[in-house]
N, C-alpha and C positions, 0 to 999 in steps of 0.2 A: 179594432184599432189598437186597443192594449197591448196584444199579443205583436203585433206589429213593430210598435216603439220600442217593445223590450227586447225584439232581436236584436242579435249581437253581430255586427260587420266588423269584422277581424282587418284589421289593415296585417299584409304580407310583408313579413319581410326577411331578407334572407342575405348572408352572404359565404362568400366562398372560403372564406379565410376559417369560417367554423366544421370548414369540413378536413376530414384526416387525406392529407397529401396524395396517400397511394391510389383512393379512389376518386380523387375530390373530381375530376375530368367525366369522366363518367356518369357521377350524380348530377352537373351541373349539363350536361347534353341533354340526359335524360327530364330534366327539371326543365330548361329553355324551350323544348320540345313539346311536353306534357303541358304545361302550363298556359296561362293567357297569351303568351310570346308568343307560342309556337313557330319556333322557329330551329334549325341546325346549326350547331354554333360552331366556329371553327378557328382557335385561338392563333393570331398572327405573331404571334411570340411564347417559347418556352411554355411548356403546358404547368409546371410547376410558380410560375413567374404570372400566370394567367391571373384575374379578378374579378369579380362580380361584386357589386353590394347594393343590393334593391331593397324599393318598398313599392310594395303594390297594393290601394285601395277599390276593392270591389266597389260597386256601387247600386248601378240599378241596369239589368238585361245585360247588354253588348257595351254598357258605358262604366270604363273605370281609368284610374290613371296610376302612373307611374313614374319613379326616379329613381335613377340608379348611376354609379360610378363603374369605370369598365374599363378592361386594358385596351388596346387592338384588337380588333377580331373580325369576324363576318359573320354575320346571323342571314342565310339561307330558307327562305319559307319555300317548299317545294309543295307542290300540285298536292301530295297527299296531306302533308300535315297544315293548309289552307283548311280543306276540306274536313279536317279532322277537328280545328278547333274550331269549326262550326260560329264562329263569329261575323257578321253581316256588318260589323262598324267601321266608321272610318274614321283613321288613325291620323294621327297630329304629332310628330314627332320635331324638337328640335334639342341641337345639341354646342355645349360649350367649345368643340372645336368642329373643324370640318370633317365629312362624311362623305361618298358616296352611296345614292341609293339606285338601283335598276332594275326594271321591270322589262315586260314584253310589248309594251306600249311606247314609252319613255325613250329607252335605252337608260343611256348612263347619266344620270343627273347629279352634277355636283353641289352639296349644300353646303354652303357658309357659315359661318358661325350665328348669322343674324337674320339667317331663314328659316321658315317653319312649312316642313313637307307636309301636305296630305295624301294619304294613300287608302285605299281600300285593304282594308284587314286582310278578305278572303282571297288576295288575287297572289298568285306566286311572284315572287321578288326577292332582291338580296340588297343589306344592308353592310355597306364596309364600315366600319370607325376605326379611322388612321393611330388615334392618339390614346393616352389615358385621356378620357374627357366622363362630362357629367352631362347625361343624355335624361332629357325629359320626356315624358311618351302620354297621351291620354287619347281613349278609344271612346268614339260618340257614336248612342245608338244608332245606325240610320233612321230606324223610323220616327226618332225624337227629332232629327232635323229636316226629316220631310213634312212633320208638323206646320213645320215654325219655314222650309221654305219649300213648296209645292212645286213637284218637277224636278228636284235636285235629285243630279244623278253622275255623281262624278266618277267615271268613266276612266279618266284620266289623271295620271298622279300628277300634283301640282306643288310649284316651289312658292311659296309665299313670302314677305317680305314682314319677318315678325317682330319688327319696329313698328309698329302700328299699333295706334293705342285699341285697340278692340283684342288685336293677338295679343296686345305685351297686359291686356286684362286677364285674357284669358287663361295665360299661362300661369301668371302671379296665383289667382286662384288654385288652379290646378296645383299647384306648390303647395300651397297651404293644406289643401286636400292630401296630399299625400306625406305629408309631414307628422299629420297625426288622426287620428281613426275616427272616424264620422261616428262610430258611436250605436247607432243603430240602422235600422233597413230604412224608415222614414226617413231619417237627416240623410241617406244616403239617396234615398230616393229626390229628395229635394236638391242635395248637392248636383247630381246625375241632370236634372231639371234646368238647373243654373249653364249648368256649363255648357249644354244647348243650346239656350238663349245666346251666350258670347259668343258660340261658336257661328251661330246663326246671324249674330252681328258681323262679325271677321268674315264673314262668308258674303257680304252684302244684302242681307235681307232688307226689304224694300215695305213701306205704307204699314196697316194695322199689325204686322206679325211685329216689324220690327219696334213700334212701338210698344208692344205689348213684353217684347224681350227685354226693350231696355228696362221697362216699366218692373219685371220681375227678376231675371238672372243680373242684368247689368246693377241696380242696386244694390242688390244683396252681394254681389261678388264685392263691389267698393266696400261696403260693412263691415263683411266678414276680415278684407284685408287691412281696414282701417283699425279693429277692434285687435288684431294679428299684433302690429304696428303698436297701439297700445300696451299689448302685454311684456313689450319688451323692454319700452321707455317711460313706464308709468315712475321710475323711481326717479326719473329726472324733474329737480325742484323746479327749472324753467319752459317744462312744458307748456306748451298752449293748443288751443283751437286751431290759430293762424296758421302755426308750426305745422300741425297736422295736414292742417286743410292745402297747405303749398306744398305738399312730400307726397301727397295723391292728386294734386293737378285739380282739385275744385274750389270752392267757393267757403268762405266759414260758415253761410247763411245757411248751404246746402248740407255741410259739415254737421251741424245744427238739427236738421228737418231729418237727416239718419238716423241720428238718436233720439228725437223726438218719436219717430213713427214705431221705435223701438220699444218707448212707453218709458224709458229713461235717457236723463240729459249727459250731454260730454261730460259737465262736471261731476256729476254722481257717479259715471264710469268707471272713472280715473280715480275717487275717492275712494270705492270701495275697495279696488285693486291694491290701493297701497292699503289701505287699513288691512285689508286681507294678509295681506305679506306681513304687516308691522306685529298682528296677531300669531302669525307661525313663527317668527323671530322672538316674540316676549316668552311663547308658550313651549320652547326648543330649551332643553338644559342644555344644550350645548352651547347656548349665547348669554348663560348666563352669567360672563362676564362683559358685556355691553355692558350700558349704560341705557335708562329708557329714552333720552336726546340721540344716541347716537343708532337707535334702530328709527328714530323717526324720520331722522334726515337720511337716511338712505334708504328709508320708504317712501321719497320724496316731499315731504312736507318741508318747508322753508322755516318756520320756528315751531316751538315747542308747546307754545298755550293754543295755536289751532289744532295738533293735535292731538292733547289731551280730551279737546271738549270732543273734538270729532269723535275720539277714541269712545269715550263716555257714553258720547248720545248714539251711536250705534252697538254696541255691545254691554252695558248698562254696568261697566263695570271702571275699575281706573287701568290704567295699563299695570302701574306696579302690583297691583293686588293678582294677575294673572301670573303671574311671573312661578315656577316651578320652584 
């Protein structure tokens, strides 16, 4: 199990712009191609003028996600490089503008900006994107969601309607997942685990699975994005519970019973985060012409004697005596 946690899952990321001009077309065919895309890319403007800029987080077998920015183009999966990336997942792609996707099944289906396609990984198909847009992509093992829904076997590429709070969970996580690096092969394997569950929810799973999904991935996805959410607004002296609990759609009670089950409360969250930051601002020369009032209040604390005391009793020291 040691050996386990301490693997390293590298989040991918790459873009075009870091490539030298005269080959950049070439490495990035050969890269779309070879890689978890597998696909033929075929830029619909100016090969010079062309973009790419992804990040791709592995995760666990067949299940990883992705986002990336893109000029025009077409990504082409043909019959060999299906079969070559050897992937058995099914894919969940939605995108900030509209898209064309077509298979041999389908024909031509047009997505919207506020639909989310499922498609089978291994089956040939081609991908148009009209615009510069910001396309989100994540691939779920199948057989993590034949777990969770017995008999699914989609056959058929489908447009879904990704206003829906189960997809617009799903994806929110997903973001977060590919935003910065799971860290190890467990968190990744867990992450991988989660997003099954949503997917499986968004899919309509019905009686003990879906309970059992909401009971694990749906939770955790709410946490994970709520603690997200946290780290952005902890310097805000008028934060609350309430705040929180009405910007994710739940309850403050249930808001409450997250952090509790976490083994830590909202309030000690949010405390540590700013003490944390108020610590890297005192212990920075390069702030130290602040003032120690003016790193507290934009560490969020409201006045200055809560926290000193805060300061003290968690780090056993005064803020100014830290100071470089």
């Amino acid at each position: 199990m040691t050996d386990l946690v301490a693997a390293p899952v590298p989040l991918i990321r790459f873009s075009s712009e870091d490539l030298p001009e005269e080959t950049r077309m070439e490495y990035l065919r050969d890269f779309y191609s070879r890689t978890r895309i597998g696909a033929e890319i075929t830029p619909m403007i100016e090969d010079e003028k062309f973009r790419l800029d992804l990040a791709v987080q592995p995760l666990l077998g067949d299940t990883w996600v992705g986002r990336g920015l893109m000029t025009p183009h077409r990504a082409t999966r043909t019959a060999v490089l299906a079969s070559a990336t050897n992937n058995d997942g099914v894919l969940l792609t939605r995108c900030t503008g509209r898209f064309i996707f077509s298979d041999r099944h389908t024909g031509e289906m047009p997505i919207e900006t506020h639909d989310v396609l499922m498609a089978n990984f291994n089956q040939t198909c081609e991908y148009v994107y009209l615009a510069r847009d910001t396309v989100q992509t994540l691939a779920i093992d199948r057989t993590q969601l034949l777990t969770r829904l017995p008999g699914f076997e989609p056959e058929v590429s489908t447009r879904f309607d990704g206003r829906s709070p189960a997809l617009s969970l799903l994806f929110a996580y997903a973001e977060a997942i590919s935003r910065e690096s799971v860290g190890s092969t467990m968190l990744g394997q867990v992450a991988a685990m989660h997003l099954a569950d949503l997917a499986a929810l968004a899919l309509g799973v019905r009686g003990d699975h879906a309970e059992a999904a909401r009971e694990s991935g749906q939770k955790a996805a709410r946490f994970a994005l709520i603690k997200a959410d946290l780290e952005q607004d902890f310097q805000n002296a008028e934060l609350s519970a309430a705040a929180v609990a009405h910007r994710h759609g739940i309850s403050v009670r249930y808001l409450h019973v997250l952090f509790e089950q976490s083994g830590q409360t909202f309030g000690d969250f949010v405390l540590e985060r700013r003490l944390r930051f108020a610590m890297s601002r005192l212990t920075d020369p390069r702030c130290r012409h602040l003032r120690v009032a003016d790193i507290a209040f934009d560490s969020g604390f409201a006045d200055l004697t809560t926290f000193n005391r805060a300061f003290r009793r968690r780090f056993g020291a005064t803020p100014s005596s830290v100071r470089p």
